[in-house]
Backbone bond lengths (Angstrom), bond angles and torsions (degrees), N, CA, C in turn:
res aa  C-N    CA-C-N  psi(-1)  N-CA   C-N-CA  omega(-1)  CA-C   N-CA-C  phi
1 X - - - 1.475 - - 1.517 109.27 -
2 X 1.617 118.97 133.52 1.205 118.61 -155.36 1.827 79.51 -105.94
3 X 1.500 110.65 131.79 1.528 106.00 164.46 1.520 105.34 -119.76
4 X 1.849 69.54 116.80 1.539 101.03 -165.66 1.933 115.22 -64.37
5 X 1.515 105.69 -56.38 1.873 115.54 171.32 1.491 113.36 -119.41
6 X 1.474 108.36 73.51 1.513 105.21 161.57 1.695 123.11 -32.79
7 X 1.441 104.04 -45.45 1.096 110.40 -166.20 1.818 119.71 -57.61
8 X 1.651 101.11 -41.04 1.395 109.98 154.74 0.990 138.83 -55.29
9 X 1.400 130.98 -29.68 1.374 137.64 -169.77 1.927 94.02 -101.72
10 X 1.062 140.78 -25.84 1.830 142.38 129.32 1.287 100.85 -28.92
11 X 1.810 130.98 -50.86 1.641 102.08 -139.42 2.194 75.10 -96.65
12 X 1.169 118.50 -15.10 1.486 115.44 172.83 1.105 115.72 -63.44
13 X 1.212 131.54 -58.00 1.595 129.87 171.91 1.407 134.71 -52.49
14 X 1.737 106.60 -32.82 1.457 110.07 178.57 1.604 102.12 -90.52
15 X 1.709 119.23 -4.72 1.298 118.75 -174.51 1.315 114.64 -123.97
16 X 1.675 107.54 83.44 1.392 99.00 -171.87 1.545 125.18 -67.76
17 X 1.582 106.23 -24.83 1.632 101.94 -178.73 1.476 99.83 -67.20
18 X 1.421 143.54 49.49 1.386 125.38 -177.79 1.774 67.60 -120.81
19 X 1.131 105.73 152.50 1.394 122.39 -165.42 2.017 97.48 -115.57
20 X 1.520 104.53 153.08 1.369 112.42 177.36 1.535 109.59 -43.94
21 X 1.166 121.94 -81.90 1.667 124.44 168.42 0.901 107.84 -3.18
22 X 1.899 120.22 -69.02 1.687 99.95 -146.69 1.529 94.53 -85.28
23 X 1.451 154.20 -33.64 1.430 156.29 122.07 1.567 80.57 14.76
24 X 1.360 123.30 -113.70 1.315 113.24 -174.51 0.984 140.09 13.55
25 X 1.471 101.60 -80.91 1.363 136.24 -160.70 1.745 112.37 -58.99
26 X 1.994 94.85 -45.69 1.467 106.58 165.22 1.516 132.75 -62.05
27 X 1.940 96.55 -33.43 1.796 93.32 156.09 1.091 140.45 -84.04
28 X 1.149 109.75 1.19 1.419 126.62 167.70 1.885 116.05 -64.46
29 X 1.889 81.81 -45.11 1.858 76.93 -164.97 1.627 99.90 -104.97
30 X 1.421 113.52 16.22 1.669 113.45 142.71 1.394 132.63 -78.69
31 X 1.545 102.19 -28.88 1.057 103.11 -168.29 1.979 85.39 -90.72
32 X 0.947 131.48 -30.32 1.923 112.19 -172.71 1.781 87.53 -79.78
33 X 0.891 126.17 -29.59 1.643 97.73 160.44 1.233 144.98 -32.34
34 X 1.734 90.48 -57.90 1.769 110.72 176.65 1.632 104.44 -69.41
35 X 1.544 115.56 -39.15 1.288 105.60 -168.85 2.192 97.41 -67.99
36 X 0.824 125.65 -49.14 1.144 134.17 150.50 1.847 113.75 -8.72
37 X 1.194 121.16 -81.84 1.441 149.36 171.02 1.694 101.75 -45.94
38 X 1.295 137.54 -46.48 1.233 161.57 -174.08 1.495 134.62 -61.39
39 X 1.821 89.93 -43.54 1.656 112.85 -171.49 1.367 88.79 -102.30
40 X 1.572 133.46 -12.68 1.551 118.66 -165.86 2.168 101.11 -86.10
């Protein structure tokens, strides 16, 4: 497993009012990054 934004899943843990969704939402658009980064 490639971990793509440490830094996010840090600003998730020390920030609990960040709700599941937006967590989500941020791996979502890390991971179409990499797929992004990947196909080039």
């Amino acid at each position: 497993m490639v971990n793509l934004a440490p830094t996010e899943y840090k600003k998730g843990d020390s920030a609990p009012m960040v709700t599941g969704q937006e967590q989500l939402q941020q791996v979502v658009q890390a991971l179409k990054e990499w797929m992004k980064s990947v196909q080039k």
